[in-house]
N, CA, C and O atoms as a DFTB+ gen file, in Angstrom:
452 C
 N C O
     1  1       0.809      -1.194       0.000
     2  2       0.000       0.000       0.000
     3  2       0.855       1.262       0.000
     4  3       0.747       2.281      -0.682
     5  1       1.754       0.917       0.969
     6  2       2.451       2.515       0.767
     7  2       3.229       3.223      -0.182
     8  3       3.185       4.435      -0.392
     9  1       4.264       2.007      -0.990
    10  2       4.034       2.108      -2.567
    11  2       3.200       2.739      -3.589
    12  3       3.649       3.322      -4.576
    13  1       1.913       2.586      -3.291
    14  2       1.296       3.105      -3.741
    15  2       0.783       4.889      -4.062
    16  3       0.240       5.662      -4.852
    17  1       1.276       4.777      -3.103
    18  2       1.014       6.244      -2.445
    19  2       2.091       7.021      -3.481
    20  3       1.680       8.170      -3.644
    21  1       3.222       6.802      -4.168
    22  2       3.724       7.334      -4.778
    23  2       3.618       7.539      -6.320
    24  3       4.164       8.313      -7.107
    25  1       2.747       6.589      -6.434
    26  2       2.032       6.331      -7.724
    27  2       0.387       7.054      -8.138
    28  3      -0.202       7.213      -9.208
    29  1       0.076       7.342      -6.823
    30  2      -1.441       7.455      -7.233
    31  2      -1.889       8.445      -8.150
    32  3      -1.226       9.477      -8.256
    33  1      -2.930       8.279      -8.838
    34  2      -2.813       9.146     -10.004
    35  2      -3.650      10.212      -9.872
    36  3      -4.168      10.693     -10.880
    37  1      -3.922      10.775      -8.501
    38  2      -4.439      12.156      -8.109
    39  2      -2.774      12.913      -7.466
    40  3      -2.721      14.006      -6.902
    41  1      -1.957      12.307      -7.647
    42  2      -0.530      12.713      -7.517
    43  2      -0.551      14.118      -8.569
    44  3      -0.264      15.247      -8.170
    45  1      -0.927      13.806      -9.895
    46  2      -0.679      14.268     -11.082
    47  2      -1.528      16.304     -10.438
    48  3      -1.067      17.443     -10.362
    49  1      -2.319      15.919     -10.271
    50  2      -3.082      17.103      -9.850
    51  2      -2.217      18.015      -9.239
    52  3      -2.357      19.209      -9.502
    53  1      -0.862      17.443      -8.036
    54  2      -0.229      18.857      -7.275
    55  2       1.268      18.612      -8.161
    56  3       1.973      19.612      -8.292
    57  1       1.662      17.556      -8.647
    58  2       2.762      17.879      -8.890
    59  2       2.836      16.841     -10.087
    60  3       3.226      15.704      -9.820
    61  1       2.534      17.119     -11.217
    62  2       2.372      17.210     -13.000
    63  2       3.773      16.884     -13.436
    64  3       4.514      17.789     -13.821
    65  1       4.207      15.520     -13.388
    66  2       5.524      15.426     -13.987
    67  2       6.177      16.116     -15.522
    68  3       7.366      16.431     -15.566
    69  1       5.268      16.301     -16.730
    70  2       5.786      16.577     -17.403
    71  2       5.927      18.637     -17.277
    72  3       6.549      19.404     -18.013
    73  1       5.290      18.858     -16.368
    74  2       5.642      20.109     -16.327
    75  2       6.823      20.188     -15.564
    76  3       7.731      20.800     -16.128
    77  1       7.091      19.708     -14.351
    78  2       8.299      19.841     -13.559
    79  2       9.287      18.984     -14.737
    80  3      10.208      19.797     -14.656
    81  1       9.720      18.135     -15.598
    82  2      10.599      18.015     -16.372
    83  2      10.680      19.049     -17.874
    84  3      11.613      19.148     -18.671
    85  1       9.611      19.592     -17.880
    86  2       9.776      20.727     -18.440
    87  2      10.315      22.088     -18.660
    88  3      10.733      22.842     -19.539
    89  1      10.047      21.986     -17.201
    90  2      10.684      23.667     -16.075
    91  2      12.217      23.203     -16.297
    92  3      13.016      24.023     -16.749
    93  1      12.644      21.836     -15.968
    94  2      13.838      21.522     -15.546
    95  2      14.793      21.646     -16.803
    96  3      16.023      21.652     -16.745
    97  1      14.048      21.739     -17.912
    98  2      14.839      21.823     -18.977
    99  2      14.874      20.563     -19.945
   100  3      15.342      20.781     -21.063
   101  1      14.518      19.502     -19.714
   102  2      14.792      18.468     -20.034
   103  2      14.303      17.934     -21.845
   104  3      13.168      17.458     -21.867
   105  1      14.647      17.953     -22.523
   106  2      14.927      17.506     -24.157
   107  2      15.248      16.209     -24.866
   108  3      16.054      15.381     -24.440
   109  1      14.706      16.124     -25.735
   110  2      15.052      14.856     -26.768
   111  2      17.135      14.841     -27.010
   112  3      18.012      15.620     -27.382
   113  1      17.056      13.937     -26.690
   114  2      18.434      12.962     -26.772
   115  2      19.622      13.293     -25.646
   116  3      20.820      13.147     -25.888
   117  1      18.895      13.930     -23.926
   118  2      19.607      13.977     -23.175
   119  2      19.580      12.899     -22.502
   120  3      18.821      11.998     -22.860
   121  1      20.451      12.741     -21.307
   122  2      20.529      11.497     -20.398
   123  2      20.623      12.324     -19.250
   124  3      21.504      13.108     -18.896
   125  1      18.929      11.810     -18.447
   126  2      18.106      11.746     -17.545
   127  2      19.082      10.525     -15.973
   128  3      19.483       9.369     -16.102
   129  1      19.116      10.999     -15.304
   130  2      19.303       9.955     -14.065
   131  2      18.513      10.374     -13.013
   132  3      18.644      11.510     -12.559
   133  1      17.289       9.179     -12.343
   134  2      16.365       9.407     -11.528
   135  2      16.778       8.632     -10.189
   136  3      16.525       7.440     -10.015
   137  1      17.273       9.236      -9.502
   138  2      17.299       8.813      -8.133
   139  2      16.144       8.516      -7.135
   140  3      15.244       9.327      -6.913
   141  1      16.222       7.500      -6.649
   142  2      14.756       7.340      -6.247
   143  2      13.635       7.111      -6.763
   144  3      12.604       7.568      -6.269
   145  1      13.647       6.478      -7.681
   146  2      12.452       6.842      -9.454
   147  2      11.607       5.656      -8.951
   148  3      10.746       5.574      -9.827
   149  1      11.370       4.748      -8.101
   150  2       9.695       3.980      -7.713
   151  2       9.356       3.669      -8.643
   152  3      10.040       3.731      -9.665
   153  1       8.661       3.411      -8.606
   154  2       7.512       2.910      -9.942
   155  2       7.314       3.696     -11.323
   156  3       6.540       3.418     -12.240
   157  1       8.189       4.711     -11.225
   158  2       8.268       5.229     -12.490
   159  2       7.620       6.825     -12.826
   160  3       7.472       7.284     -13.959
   161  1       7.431       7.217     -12.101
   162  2       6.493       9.058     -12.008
   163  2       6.893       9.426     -12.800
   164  3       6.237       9.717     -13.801
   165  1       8.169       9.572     -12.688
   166  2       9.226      10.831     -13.537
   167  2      10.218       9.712     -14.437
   168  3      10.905      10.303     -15.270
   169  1      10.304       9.049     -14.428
   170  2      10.810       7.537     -15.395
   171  2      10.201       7.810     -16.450
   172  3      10.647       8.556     -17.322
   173  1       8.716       7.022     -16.495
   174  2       8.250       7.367     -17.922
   175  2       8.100       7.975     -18.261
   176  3       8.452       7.890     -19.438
   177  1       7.485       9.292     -17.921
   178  2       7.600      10.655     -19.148
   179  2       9.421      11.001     -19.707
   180  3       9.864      11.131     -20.848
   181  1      10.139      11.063     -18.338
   182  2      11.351      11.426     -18.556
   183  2      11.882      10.562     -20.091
   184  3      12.354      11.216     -21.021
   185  1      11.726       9.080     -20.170
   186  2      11.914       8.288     -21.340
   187  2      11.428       8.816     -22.356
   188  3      12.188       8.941     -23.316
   189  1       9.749       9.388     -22.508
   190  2       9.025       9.704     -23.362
   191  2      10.022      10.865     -24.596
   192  3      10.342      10.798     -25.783
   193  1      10.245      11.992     -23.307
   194  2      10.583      13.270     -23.767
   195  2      12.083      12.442     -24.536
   196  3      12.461      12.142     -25.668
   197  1      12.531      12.341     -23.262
   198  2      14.163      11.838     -24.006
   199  2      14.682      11.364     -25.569
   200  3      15.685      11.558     -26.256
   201  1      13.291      10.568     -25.724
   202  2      12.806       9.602     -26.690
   203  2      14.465       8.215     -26.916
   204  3      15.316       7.822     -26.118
   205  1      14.188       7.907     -28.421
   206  2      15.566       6.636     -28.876
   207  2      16.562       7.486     -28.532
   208  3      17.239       6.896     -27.691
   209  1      16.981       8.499     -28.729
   210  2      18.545       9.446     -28.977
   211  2      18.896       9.568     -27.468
   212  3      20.076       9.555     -27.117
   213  1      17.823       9.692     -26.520
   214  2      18.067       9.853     -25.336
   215  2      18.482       8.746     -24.464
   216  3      18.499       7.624     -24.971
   217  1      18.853       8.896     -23.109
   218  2      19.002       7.708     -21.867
   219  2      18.585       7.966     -21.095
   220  3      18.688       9.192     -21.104
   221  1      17.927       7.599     -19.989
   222  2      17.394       7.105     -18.208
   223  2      17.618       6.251     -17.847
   224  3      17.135       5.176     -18.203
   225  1      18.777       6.509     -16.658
   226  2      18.611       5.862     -15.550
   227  2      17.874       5.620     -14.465
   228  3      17.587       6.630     -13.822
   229  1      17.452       4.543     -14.032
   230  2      16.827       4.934     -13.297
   231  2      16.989       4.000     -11.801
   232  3      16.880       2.785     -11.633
   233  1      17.306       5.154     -10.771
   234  2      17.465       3.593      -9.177
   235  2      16.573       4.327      -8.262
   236  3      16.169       5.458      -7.993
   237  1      16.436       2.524      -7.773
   238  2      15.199       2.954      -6.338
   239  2      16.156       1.586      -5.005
   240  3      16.717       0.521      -5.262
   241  1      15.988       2.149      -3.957
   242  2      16.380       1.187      -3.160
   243  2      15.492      -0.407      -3.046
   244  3      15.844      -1.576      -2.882
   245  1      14.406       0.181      -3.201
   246  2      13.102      -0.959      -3.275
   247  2      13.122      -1.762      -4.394
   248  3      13.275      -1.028      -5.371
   249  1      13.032      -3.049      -4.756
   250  2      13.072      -3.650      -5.430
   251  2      11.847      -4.127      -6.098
   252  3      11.715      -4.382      -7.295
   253  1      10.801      -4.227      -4.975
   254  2       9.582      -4.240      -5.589
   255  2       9.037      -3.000      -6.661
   256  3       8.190      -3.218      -7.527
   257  1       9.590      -1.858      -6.470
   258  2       9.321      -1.078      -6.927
   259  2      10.018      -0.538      -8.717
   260  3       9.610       0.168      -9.639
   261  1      11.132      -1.296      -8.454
   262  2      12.061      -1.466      -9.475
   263  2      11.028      -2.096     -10.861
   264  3      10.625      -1.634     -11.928
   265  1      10.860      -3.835      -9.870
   266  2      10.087      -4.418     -10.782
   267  2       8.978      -4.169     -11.488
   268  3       8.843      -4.493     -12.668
   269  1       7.865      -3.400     -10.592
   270  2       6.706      -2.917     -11.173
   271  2       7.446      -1.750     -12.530
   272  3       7.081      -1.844     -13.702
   273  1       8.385      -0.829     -12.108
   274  2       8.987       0.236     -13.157
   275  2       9.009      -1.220     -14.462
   276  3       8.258      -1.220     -15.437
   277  1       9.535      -1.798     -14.308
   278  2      10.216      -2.699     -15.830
   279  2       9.150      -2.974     -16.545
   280  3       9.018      -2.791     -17.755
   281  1       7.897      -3.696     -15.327
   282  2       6.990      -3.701     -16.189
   283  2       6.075      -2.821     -16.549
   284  3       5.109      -3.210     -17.206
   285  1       6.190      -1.664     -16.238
   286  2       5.241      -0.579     -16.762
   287  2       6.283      -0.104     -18.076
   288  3       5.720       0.259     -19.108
   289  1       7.277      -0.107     -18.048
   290  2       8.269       0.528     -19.340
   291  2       8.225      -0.849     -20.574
   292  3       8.267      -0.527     -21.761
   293  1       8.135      -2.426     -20.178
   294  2       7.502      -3.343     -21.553
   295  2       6.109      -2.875     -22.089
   296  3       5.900      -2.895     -23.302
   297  1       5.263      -2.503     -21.309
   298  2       4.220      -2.262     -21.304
   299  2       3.587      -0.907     -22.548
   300  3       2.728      -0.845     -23.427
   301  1       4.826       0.191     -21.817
   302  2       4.881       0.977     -22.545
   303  2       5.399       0.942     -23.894
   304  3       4.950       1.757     -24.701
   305  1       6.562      -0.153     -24.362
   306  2       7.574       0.246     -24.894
   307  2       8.601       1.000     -25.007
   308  3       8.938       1.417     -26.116
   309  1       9.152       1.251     -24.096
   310  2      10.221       2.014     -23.605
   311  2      11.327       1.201     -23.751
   312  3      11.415       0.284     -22.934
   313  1      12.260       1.310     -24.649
   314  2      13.308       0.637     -24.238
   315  2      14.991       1.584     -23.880
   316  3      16.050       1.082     -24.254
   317  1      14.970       2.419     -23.421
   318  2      15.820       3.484     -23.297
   319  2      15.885       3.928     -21.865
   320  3      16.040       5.135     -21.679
   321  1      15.818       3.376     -21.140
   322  2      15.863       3.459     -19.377
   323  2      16.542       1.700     -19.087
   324  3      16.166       0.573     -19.407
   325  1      17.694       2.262     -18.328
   326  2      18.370       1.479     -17.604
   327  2      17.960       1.607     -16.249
   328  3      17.656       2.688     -15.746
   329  1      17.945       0.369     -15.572
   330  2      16.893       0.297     -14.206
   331  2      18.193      -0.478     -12.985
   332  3      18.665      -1.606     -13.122
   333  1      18.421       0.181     -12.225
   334  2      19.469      -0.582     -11.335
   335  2      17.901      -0.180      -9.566
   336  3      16.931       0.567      -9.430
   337  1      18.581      -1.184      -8.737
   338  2      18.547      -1.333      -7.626
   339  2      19.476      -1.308      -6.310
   340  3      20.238      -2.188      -5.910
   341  1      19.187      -0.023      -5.741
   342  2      20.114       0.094      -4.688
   343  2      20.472       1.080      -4.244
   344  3      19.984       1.980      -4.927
   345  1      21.235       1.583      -3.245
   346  2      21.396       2.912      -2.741
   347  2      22.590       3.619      -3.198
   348  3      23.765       3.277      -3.066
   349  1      21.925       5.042      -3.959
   350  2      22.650       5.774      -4.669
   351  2      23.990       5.872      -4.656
   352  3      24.510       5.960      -5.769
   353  1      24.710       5.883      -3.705
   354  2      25.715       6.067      -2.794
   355  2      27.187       5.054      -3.394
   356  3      28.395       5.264      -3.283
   357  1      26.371       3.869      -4.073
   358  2      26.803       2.650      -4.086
   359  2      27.435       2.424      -5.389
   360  3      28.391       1.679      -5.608
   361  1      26.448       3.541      -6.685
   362  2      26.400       3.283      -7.649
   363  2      27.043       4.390      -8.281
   364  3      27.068       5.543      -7.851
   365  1      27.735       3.816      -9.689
   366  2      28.289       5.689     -10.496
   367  2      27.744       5.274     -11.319
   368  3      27.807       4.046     -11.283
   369  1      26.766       5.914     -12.733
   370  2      26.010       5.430     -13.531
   371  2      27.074       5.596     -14.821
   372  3      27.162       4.636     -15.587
   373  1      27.562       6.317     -14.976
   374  2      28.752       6.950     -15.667
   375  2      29.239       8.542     -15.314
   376  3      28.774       9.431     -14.600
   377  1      30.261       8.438     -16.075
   378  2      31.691       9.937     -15.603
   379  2      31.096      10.610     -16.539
   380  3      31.135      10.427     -17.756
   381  1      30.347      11.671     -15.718
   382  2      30.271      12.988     -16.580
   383  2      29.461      13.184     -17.584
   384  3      29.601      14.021     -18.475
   385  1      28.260      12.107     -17.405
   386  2      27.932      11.998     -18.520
   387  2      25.958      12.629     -18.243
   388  3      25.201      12.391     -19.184
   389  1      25.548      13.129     -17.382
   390  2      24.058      13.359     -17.046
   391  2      24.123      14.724     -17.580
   392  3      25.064      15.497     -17.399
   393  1      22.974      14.986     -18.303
   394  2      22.420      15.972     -18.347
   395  2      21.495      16.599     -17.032
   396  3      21.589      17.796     -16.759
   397  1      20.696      15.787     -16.331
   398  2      19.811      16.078     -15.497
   399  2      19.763      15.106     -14.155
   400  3      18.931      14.199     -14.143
   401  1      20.650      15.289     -13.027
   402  2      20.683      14.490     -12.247
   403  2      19.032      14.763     -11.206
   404  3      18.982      15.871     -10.674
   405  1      18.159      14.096     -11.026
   406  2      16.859      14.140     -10.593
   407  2      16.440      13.642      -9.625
   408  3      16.277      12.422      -9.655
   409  1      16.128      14.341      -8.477
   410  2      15.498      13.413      -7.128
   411  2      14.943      14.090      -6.670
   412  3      15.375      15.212      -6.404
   413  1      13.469      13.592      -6.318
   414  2      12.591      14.314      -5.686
   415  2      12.164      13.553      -4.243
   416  3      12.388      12.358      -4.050
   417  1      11.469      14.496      -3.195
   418  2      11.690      13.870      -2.147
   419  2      10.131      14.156      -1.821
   420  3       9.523      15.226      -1.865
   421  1       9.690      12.905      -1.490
   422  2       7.821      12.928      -1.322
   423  2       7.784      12.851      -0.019
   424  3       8.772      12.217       0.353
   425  1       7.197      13.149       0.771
   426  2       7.093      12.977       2.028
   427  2       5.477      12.985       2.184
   428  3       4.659      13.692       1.595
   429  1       5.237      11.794       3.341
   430  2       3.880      11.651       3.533
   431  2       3.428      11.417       4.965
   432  3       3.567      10.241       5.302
   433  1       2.925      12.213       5.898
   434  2       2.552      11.754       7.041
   435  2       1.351      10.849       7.026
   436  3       0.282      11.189       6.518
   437  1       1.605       9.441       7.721
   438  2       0.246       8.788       7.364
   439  2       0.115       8.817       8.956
   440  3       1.079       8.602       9.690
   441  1      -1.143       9.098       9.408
   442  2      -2.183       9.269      10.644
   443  2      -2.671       7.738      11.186
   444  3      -3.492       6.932      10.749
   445  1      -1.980       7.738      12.072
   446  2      -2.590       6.456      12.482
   447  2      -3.593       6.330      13.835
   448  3      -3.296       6.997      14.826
   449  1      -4.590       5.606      13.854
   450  2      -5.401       5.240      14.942
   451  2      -4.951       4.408      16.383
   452  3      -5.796       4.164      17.245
């Protein structure tokens, strides 16, 4: 469930991924790296825009979350996002090579009884 919560698609209403990768600058045949990228928010459009000429990376510590991304990008047809698992820290995706290093930080108080 709480997964979910990062996905839900009344998300789109306060914070509109293709406008915030818009603002950010982001263009056909750059290379995108999404830190933290879940299930894919800013993954798939980011691929979209990028299009073939472009790259995305994309890591989440969660693995479940990884997996659902892979299969929403067959789904899509996306084949231009590279998908690793694990904490950022751990990983160099390549030297020098991002156009747009990307992480957004969701925060959610959930209320409990």
């Amino acid at each position: 469930m709480y997964s979910m919560l990062f996905d839900d698609s009344s998300r789109r209403e306060w914070q509109d991924p293709e406008i915030i990768l818009a603002a950010a600058g982001l263009q056909p045949g750059m290379i995108f790296i999404d830190i933290g990228c879940g299930q894919g928010f800013f993954t798939i459009p980011a691929a979209k825009i990028v299009g073939d000429r472009g790259r995305v990376y994309a890591l989440d510590i969660n693995p479940d979350s990884t997996e659902r991304l892979r299969n929403k990008l067959s789904g899509e047809g996306l084949h231009n996002v590279i998908i690793n698992t694990g904490k950022a820290e751990d990983l160099v995706f390549c030297e020098e090579c991002a156009d747009i290093v990307f992480l957004v930080l969701y925060c959610t108080i959930l209320k409990t009884l």
